[in-house]
C-alpha positions as CSV (number, residue, x, y, z in Angstrom):
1,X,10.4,26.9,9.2
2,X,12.0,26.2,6.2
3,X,11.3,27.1,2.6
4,X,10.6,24.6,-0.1
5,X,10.3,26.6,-3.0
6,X,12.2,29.8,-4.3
7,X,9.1,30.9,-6.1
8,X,6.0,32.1,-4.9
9,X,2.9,31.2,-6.4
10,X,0.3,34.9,-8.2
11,X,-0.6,36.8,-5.3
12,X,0.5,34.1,-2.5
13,X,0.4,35.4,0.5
14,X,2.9,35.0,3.4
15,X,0.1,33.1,5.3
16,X,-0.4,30.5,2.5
17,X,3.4,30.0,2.0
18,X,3.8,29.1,5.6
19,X,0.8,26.9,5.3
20,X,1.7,24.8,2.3
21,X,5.4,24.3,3.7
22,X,4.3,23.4,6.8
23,X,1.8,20.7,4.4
24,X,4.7,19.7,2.3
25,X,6.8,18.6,5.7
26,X,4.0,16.5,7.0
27,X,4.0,14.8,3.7
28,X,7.6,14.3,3.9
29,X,7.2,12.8,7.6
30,X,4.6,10.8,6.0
31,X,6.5,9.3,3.3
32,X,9.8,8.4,5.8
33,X,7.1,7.0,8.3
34,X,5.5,4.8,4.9
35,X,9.2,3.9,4.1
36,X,10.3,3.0,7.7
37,X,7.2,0.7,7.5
38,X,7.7,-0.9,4.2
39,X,11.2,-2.0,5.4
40,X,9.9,-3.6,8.7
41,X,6.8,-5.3,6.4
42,X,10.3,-6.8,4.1
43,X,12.2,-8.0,7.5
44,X,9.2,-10.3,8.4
45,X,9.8,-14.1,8.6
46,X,7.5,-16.2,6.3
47,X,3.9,-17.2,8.0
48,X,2.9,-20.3,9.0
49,X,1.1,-23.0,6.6
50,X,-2.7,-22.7,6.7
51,X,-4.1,-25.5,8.6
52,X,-7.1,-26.4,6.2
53,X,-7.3,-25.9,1.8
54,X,-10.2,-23.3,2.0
55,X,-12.7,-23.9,-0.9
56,X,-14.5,-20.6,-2.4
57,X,-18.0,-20.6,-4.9
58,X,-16.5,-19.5,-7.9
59,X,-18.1,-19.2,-11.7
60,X,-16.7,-21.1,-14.2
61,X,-16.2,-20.2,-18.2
62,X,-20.1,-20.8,-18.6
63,X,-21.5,-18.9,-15.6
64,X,-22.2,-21.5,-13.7
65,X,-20.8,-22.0,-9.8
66,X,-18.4,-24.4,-9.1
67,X,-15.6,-24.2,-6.3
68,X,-12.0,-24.0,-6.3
69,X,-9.9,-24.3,-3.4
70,X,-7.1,-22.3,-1.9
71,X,-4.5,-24.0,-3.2
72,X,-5.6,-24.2,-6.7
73,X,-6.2,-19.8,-7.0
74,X,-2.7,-19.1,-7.8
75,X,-0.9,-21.9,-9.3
76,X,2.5,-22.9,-8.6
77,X,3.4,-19.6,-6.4
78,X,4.7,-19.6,-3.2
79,X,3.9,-16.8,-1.8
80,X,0.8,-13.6,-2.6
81,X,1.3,-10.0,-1.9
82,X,-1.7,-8.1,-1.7
């Protein structure tokens, strides 16, 4: 296994070193595998138009309910990330 760190840690013990490395490489893995995802999520091809202008209950400036649709939430942006 390899070592991360040239420093040990107030009475660390060979058992805890081996234990946080072994920690440290899985979150390594993990952030290649988030990265590896990201990229795919950035190759994908716009979606398709929504079929229908979906209308939500909304309050308005005085509290009181009113509805807004879909089209209207986000003004003149094409696209949402989320």
């Amino acid at each position: 296994m390899e070592t991360y760190h040239a420093k040990n840690l107030p009475n660390e013990s060979e058992g805890y070193r081996e234990k946080r490395n072994e920690l440290f490489e899985e979150e390594i893995n993990l952030r290649a595998q988030a990265e590896r995802v990201a990229a795919l999520r950035r190759e994908l091809p716009f979606g398709g138009r929504i079929q229908e202008d979906y209308e939500f209950d909304m309050l308005d400036e005085k509290g009181e309910s009113t509805k807004i649709r879909l089209s209207e939430l986000f003004g003149d942006k094409r696209s949402v990330i989320i």
